[in-house]
C-alpha positions in Angstrom: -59.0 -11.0 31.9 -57.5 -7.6 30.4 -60.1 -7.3 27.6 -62.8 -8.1 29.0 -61.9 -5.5 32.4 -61.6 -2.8 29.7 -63.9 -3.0 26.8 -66.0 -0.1 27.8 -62.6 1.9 27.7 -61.8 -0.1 24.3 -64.6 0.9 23.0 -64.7 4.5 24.1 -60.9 4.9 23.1 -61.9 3.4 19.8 -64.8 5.8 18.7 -63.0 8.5 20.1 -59.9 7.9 17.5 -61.5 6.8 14.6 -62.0 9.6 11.7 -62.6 9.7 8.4 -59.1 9.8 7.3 -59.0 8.8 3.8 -61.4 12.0 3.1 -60.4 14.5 5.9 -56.6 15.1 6.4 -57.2 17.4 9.3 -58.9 14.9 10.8 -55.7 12.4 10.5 -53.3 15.4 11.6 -55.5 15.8 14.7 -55.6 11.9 15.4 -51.7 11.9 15.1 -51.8 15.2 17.4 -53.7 13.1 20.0 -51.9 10.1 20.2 -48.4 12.3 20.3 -50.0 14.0 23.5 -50.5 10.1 25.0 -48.0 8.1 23.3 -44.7 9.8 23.7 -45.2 10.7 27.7 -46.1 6.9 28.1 -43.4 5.3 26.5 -41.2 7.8 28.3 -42.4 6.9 31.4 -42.1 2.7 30.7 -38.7 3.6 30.1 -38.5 5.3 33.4 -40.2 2.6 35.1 -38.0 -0.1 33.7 -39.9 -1.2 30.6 -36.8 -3.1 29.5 -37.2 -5.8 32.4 -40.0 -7.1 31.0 -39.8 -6.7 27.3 -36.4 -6.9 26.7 -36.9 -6.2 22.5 -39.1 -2.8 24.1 -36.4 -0.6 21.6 -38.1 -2.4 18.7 -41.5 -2.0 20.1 -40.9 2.0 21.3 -42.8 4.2 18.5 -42.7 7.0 19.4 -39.6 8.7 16.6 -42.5 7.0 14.1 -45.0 9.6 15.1 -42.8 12.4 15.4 -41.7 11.4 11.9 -45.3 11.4 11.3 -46.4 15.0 12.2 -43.2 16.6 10.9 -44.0 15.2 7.7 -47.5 16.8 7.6 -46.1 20.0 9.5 -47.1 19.4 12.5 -45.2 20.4 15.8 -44.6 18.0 18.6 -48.1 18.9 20.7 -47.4 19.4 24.8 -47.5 16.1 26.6 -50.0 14.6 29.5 -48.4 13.8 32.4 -47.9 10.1 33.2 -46.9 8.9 36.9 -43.9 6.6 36.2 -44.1 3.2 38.1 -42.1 0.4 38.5 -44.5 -2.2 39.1 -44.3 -5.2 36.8 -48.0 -5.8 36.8 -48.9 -2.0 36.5 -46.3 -1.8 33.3 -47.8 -5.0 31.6 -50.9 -3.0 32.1 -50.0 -0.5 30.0 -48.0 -2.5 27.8 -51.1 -4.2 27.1 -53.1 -1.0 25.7 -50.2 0.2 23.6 -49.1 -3.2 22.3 -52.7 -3.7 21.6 -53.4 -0.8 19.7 -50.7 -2.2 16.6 -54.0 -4.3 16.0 -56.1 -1.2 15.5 -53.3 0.3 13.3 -53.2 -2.1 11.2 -56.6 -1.7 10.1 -56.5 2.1 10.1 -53.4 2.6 7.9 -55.5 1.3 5.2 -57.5 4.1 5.2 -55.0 6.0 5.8 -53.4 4.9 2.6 -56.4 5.7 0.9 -56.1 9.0 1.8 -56.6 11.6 -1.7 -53.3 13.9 0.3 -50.1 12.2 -0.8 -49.0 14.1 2.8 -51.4 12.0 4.6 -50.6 8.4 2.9 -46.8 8.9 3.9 -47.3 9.5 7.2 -47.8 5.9 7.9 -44.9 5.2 9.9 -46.4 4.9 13.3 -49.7 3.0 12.3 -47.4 1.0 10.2 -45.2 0.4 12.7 -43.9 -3.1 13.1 -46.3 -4.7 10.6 -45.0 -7.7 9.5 -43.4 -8.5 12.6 -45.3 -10.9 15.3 -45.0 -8.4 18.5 -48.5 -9.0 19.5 -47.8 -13.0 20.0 -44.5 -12.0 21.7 -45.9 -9.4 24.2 -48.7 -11.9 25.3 -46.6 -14.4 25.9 -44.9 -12.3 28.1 -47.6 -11.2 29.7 -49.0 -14.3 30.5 -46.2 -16.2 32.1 -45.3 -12.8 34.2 -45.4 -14.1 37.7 -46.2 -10.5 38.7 -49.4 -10.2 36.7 -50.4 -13.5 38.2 -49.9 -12.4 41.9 -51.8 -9.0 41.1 -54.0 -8.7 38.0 -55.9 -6.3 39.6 -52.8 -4.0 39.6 -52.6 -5.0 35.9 -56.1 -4.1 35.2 -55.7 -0.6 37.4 -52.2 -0.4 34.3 -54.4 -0.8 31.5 -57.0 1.1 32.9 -54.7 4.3 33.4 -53.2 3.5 30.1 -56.6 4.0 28.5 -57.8 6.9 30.5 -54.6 9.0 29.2 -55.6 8.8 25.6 -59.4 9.9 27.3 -58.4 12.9 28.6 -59.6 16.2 27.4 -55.9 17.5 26.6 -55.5 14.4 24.8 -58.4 15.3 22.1 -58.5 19.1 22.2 
């Protein structure tokens, strides 16, 4: 239900935050940039909203230290955030859950170009698209998501989570 209500965004997010970044290290340092302008605000507000009820293991999920590590070892300051509404609606969270959780997958497959990278700067800053690998979180979060009772009374309140999710790494402020 969730993928196929956002592949547009998917796919939008997706070309948006793919770079050449085994040949262009500015263009890694402004991906990293990006997602520290999403990334942090929305895991800060999951917290807020009570993340922890619904993935109880979110402190091993939470990446946000691996992206600051990130840009402060390429020199980059922590960019100004995007404001995120904080809610408190299970189905909502899951929502968003769903777009970060997801986006490991996406990692995965970038960090190898990433890796690639000619700037030995650029192939150690790894640690937020390398975040987790080896570790099944993807399994674990759908599982959760799909035995949420909340989710099932209102997946169109998931959907609306996702969908807000996605928007905040669409935003102007989040690319500029």
């Amino acid at each position: 239900m969730l993928r196929a209500a956002t592949t547009a965004l998917h796919a939008e997010v997706d070309g948006r935050f793919s770079g050449p970044f085994d040949t262009d290290s500015s263009a890694y340092e402004a991906f990293l940039t990006a997602l520290a302008r999403a990334v942090s605000p929305l895991e800060r507000a999951l917290e807020q909203g009570g993340v922890d009820r619904v993935l109880p293991d979110w402190p091993l999920r939470r990446r946000s230290d691996a992206l600051e590590r990130d840009l402060a070892i390429l020199g980059i300051r922590a960019p100004a955030p995007i404001p995120v509404e904080v809610t408190r609606d299970e189905a909502r969270l899951f929502g968003r859950l769903y777009v970060l959780e997801g986006s490991r997958l996406g990692g995965s497959l970038l960090v190898k170009r990433v890796r690639a990278s000619a700037d030995a700067r650029v192939r150690t800053a790894t640690n937020y698209l390398s975040h987790g690998a080896g570790a099944d979180l993807w399994r674990g979060f759908l599982q959760r998501l799909e035995h949420s009772d909340a989710v099932a009374a209102a997946p169109e309140r998931t959907m609306l989570g996702a969908r807000e999710a996605f928007r905040l790494f669409m935003t102007e402020q989040a690319h500029g």
